[in-house]
N, CA, C and O atoms as a CHARMM CRD file, in Angstrom:
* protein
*
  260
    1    1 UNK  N    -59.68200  -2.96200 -72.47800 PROA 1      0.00000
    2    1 UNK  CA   -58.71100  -3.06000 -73.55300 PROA 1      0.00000
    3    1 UNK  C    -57.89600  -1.78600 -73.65800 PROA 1      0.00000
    4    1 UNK  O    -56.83500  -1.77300 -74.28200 PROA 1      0.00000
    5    2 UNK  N    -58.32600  -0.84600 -73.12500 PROA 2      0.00000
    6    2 UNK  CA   -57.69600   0.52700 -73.07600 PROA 2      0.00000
    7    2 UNK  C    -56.48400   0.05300 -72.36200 PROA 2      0.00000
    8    2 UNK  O    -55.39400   0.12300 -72.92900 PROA 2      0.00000
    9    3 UNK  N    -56.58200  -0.37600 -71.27900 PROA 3      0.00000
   10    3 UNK  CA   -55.65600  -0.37200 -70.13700 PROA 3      0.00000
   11    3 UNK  C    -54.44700  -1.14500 -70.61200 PROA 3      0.00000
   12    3 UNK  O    -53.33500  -0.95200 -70.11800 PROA 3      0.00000
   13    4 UNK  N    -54.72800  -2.23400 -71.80900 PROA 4      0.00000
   14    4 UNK  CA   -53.45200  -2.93100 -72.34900 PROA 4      0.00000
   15    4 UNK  C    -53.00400  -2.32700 -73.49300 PROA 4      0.00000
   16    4 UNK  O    -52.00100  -2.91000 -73.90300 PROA 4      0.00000
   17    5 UNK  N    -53.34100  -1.36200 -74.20900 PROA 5      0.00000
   18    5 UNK  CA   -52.52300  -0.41800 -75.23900 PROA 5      0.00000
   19    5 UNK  C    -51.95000   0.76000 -74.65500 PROA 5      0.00000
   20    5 UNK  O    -51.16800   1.45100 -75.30800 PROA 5      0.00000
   21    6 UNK  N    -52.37100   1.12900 -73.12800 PROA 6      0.00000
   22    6 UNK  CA   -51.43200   1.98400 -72.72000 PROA 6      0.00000
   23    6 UNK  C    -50.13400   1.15400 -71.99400 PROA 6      0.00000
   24    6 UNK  O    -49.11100   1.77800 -71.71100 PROA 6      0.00000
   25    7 UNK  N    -50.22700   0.07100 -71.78800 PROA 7      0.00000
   26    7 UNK  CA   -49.42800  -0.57800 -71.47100 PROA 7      0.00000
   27    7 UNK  C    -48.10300  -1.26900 -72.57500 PROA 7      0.00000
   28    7 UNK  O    -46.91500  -1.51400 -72.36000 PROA 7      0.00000
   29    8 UNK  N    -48.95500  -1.41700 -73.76900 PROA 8      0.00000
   30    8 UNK  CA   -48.19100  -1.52100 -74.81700 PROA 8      0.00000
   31    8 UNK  C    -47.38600  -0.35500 -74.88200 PROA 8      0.00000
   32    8 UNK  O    -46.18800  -0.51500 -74.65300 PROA 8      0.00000
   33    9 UNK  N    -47.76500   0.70500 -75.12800 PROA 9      0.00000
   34    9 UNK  CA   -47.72900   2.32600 -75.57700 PROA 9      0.00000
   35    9 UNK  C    -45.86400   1.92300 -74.23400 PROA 9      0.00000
   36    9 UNK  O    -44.72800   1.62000 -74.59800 PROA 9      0.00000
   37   10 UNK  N    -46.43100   2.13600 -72.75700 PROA 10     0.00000
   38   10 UNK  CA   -45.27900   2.09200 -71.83800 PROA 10     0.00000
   39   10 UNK  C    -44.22300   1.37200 -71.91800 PROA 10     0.00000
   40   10 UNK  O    -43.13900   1.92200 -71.72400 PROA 10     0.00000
   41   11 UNK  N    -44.27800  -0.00700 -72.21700 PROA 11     0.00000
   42   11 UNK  CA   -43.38800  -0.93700 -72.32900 PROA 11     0.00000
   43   11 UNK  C    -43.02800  -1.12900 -73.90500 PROA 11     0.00000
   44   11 UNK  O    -42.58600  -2.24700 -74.17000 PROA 11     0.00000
   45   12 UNK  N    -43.13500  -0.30100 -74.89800 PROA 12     0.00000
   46   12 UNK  CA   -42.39400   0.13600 -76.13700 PROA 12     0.00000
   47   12 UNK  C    -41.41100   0.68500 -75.75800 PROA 12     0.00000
   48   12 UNK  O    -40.34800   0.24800 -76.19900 PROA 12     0.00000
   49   13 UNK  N    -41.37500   1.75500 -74.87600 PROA 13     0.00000
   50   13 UNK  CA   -40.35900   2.70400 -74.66000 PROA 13     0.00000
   51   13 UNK  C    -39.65300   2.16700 -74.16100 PROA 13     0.00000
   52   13 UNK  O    -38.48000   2.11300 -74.53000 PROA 13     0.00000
   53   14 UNK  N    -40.15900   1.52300 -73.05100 PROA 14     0.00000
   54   14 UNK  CA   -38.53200   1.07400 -71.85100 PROA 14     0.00000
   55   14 UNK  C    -38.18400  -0.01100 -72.62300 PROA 14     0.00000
   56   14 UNK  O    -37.02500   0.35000 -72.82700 PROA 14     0.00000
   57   15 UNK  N    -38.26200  -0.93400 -73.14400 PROA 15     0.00000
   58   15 UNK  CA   -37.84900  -2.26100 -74.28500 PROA 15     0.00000
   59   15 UNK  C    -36.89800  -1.47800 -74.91600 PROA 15     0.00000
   60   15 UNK  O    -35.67900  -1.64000 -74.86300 PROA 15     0.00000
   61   16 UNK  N    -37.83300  -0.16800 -75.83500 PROA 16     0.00000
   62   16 UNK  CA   -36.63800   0.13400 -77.05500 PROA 16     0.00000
   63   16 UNK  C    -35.35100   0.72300 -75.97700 PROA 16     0.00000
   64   16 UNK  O    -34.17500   0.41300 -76.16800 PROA 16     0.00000
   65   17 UNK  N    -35.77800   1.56600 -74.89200 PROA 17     0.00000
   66   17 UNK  CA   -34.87100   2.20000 -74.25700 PROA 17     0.00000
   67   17 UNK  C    -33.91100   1.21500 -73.59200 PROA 17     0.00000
   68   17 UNK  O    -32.75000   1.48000 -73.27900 PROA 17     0.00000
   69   18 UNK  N    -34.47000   0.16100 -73.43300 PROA 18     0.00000
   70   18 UNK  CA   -33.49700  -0.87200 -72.83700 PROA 18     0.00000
   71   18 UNK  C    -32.45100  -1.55000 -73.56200 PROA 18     0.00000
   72   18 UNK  O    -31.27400  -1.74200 -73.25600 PROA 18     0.00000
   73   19 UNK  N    -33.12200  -1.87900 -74.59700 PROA 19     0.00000
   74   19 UNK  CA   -32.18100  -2.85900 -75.86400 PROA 19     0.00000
   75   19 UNK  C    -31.19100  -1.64500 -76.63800 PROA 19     0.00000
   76   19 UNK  O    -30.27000  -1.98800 -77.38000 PROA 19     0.00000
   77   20 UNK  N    -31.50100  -0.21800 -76.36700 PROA 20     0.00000
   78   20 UNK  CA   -30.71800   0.61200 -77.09600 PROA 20     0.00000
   79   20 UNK  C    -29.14300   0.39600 -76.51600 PROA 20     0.00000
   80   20 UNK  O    -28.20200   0.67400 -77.25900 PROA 20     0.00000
   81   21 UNK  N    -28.93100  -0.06300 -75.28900 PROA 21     0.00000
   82   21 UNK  CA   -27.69500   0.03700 -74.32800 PROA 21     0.00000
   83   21 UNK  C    -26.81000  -1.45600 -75.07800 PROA 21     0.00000
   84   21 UNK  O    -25.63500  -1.79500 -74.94200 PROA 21     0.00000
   85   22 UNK  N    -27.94100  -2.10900 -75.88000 PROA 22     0.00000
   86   22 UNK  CA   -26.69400  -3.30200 -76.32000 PROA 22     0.00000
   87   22 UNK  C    -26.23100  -2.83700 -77.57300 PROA 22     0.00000
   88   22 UNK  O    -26.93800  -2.37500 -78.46900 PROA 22     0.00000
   89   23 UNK  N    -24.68800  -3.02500 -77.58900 PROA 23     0.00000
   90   23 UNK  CA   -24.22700  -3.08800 -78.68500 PROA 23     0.00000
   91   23 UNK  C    -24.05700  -4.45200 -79.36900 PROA 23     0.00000
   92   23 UNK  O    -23.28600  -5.36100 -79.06200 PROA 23     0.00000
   93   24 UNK  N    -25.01600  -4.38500 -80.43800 PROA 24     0.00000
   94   24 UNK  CA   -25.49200  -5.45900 -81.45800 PROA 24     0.00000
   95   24 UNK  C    -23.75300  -5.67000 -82.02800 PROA 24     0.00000
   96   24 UNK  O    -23.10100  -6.67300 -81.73700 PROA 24     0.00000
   97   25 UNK  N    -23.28500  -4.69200 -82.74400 PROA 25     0.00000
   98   25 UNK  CA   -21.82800  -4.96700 -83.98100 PROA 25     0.00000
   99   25 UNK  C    -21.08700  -5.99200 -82.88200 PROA 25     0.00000
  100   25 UNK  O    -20.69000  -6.99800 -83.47200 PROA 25     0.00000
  101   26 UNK  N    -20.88600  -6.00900 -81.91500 PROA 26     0.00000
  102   26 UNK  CA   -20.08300  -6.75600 -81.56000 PROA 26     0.00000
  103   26 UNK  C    -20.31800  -8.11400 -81.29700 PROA 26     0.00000
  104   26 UNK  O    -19.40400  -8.83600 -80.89900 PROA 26     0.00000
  105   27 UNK  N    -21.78900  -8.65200 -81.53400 PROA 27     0.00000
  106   27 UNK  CA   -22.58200 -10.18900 -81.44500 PROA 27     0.00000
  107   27 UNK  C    -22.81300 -10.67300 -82.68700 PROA 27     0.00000
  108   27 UNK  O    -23.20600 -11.83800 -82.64000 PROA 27     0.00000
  109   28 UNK  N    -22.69200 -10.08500 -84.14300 PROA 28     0.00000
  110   28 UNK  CA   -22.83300 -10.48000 -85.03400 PROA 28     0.00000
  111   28 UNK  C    -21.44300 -10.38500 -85.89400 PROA 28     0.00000
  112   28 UNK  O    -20.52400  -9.60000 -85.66400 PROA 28     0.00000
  113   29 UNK  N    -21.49400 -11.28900 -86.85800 PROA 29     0.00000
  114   29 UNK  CA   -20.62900 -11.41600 -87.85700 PROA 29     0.00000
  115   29 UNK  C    -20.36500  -9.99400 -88.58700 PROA 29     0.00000
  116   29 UNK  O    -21.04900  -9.02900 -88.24900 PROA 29     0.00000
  117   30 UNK  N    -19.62100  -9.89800 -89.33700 PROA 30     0.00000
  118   30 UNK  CA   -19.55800  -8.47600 -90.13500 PROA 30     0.00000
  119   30 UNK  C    -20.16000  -8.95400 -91.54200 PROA 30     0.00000
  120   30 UNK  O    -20.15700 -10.08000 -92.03900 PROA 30     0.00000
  121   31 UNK  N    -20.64900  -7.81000 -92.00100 PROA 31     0.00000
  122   31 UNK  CA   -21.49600  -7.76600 -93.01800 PROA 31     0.00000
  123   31 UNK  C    -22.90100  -8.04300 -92.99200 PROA 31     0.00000
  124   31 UNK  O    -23.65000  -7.74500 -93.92200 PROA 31     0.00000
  125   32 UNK  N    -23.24200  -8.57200 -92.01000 PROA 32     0.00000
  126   32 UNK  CA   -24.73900  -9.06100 -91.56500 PROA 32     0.00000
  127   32 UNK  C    -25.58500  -8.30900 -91.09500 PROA 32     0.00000
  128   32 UNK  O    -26.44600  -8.76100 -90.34100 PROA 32     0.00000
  129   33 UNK  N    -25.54600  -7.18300 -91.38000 PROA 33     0.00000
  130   33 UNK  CA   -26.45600  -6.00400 -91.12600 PROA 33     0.00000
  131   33 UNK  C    -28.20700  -6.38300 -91.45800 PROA 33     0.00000
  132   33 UNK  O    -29.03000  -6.05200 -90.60500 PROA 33     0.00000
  133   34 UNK  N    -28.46700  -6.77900 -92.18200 PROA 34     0.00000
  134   34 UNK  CA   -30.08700  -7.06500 -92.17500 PROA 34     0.00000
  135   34 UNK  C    -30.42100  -8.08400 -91.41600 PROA 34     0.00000
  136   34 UNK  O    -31.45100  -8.17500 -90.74700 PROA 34     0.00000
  137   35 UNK  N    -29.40500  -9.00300 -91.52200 PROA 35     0.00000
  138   35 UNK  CA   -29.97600  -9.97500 -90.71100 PROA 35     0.00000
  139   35 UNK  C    -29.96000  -9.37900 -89.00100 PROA 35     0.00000
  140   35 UNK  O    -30.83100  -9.43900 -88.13300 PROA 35     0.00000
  141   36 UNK  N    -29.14600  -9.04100 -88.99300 PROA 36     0.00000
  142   36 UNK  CA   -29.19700  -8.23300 -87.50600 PROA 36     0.00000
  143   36 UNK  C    -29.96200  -7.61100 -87.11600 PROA 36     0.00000
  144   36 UNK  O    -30.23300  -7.68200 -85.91700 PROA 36     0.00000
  145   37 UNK  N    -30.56000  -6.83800 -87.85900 PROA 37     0.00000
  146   37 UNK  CA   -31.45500  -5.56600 -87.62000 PROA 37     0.00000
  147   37 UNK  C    -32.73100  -6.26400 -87.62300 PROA 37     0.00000
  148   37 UNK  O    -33.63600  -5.74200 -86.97100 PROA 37     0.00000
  149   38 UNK  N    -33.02800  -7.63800 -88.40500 PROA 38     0.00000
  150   38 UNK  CA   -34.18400  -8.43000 -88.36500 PROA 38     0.00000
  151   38 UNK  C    -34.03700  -9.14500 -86.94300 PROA 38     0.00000
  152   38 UNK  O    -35.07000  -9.56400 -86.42100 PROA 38     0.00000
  153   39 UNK  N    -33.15000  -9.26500 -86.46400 PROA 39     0.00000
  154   39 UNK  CA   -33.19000 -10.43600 -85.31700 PROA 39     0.00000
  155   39 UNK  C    -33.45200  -9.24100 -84.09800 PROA 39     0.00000
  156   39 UNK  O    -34.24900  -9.49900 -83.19500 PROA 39     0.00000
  157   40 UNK  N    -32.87800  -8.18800 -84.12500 PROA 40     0.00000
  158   40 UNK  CA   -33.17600  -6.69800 -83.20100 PROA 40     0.00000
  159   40 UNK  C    -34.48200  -6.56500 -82.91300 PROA 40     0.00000
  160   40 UNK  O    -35.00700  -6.51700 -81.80100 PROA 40     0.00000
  161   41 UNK  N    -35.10300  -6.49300 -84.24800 PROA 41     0.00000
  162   41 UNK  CA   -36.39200  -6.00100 -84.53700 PROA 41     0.00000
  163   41 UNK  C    -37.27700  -6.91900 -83.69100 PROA 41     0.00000
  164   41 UNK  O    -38.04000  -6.49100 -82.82600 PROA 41     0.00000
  165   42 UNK  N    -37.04900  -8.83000 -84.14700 PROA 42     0.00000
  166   42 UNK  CA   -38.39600  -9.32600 -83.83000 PROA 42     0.00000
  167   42 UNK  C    -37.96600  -9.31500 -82.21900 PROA 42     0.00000
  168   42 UNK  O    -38.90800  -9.41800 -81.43300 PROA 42     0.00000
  169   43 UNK  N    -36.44000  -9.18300 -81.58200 PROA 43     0.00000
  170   43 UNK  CA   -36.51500  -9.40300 -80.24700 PROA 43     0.00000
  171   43 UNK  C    -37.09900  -8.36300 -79.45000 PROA 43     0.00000
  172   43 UNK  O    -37.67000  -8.44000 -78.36300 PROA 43     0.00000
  173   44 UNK  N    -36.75900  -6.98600 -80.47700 PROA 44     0.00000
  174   44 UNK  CA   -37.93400  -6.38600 -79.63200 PROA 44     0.00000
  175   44 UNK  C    -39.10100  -6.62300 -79.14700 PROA 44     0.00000
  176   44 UNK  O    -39.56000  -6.53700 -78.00700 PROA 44     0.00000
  177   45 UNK  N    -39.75900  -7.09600 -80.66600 PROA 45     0.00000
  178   45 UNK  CA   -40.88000  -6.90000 -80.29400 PROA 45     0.00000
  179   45 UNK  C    -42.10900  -8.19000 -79.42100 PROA 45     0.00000
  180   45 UNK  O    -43.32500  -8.24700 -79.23200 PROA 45     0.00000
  181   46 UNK  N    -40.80300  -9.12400 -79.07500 PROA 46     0.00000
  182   46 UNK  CA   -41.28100 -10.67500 -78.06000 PROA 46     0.00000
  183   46 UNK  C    -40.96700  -9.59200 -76.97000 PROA 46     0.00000
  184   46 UNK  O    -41.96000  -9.42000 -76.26300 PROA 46     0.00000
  185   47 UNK  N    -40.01000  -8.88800 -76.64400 PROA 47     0.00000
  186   47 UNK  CA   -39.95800  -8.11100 -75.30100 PROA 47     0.00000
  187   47 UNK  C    -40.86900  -7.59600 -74.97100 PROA 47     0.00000
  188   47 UNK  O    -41.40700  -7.85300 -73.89400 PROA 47     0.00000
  189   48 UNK  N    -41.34800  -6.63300 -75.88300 PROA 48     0.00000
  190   48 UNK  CA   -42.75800  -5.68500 -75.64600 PROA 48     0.00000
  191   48 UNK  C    -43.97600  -6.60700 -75.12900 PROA 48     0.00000
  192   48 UNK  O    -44.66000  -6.49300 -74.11200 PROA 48     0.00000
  193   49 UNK  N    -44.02100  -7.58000 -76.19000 PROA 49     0.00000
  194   49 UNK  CA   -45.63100  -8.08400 -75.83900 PROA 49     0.00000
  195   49 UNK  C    -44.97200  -8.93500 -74.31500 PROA 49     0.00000
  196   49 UNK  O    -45.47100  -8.62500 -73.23300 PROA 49     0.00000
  197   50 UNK  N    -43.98500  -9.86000 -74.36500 PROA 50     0.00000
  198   50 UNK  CA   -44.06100 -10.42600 -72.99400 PROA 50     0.00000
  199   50 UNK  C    -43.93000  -9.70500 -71.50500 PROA 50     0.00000
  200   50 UNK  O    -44.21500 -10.28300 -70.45600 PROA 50     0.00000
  201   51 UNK  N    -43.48300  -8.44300 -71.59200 PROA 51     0.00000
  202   51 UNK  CA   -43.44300  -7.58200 -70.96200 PROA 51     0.00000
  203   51 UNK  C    -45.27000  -6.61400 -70.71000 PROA 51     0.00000
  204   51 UNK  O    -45.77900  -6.06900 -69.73100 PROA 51     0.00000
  205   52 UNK  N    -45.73300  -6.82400 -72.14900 PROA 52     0.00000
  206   52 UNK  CA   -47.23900  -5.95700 -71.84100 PROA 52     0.00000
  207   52 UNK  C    -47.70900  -6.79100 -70.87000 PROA 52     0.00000
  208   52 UNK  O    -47.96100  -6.36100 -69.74400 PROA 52     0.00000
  209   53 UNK  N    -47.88700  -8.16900 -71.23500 PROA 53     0.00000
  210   53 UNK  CA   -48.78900  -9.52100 -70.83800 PROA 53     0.00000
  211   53 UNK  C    -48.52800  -9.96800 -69.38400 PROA 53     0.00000
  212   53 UNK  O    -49.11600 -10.51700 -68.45200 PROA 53     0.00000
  213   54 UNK  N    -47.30000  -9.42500 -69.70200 PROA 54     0.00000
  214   54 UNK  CA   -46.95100 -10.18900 -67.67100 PROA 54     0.00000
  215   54 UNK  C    -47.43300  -9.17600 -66.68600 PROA 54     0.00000
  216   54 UNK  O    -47.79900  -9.39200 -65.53100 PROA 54     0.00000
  217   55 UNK  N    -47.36200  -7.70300 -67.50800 PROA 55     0.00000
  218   55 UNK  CA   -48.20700  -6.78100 -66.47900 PROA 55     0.00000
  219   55 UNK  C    -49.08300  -6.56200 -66.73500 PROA 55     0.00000
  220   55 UNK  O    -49.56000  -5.80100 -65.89400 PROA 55     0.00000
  221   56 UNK  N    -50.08500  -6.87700 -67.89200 PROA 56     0.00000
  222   56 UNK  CA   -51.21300  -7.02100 -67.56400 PROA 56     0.00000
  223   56 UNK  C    -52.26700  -8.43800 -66.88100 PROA 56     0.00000
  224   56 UNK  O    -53.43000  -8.43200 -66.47600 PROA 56     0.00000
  225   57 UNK  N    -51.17900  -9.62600 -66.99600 PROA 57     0.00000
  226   57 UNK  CA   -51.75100 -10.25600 -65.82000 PROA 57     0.00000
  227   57 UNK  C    -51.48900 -10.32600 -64.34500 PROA 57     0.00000
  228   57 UNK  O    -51.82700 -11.21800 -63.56600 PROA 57     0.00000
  229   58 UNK  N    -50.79400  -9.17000 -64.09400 PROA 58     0.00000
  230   58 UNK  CA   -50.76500  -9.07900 -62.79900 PROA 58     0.00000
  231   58 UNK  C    -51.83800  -8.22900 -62.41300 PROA 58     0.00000
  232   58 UNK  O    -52.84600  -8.52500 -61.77200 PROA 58     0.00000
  233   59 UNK  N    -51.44300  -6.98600 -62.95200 PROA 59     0.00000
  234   59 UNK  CA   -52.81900  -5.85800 -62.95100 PROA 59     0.00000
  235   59 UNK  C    -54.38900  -6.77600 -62.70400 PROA 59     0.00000
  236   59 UNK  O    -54.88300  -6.69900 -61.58000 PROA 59     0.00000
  237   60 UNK  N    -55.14700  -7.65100 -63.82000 PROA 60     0.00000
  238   60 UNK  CA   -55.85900  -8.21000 -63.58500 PROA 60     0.00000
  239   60 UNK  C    -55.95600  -8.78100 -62.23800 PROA 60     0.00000
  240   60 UNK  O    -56.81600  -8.52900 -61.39400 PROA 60     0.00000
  241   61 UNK  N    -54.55600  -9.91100 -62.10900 PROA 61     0.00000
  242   61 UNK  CA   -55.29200 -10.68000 -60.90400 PROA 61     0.00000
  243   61 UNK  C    -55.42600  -9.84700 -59.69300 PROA 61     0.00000
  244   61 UNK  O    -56.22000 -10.19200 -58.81800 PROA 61     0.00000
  245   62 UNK  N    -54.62400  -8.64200 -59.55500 PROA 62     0.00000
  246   62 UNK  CA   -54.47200  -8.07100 -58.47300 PROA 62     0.00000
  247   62 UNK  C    -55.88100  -7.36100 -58.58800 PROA 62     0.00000
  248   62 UNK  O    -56.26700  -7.04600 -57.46300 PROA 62     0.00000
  249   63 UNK  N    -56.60700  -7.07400 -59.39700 PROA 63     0.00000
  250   63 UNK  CA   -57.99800  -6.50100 -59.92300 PROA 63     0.00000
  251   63 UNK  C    -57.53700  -4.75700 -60.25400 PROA 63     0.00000
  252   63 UNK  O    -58.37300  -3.89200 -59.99400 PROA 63     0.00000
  253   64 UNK  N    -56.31100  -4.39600 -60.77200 PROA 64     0.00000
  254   64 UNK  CA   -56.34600  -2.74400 -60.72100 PROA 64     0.00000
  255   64 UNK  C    -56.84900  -2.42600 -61.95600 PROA 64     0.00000
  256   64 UNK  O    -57.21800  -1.30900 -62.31900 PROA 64     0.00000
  257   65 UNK  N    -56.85300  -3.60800 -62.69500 PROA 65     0.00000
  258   65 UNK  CA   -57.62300  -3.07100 -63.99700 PROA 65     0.00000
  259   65 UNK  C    -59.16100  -3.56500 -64.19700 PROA 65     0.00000
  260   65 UNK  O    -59.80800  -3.19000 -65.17400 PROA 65     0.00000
């Protein structure tokens, strides 16, 4: 279980570092700032976990963990 919270821990960064390059103001309506920042938020955070999960089932099957 260690091996998938450092994996969480890794793929936080590159997610947030990745999604930082979109500019959100120009996909949403104006004035919709919370709602935006809510739809930011949860897409982060489906990125992170589907991103932990797909490398940690590779890791597994490949046996490195």
């Amino acid at each position: 279980m260690k091996g998938k919270f450092i994996l969480y821990i890794f793929s936080t960064i590159f997610v947030i570092w990745a999604m930082d390059s979109v500019d959100i103001n120009k996909i949403f309506k104006k004035n919709k700032i919370i709602q935006a920042q809510i739809l930011y938020f949860f897409l982060g955070i489906s990125l992170i976990y589907l991103v932990t999960n797909f490398f940690w089932d590779l890791f597994t099957s490949l046996k490195i963990f």
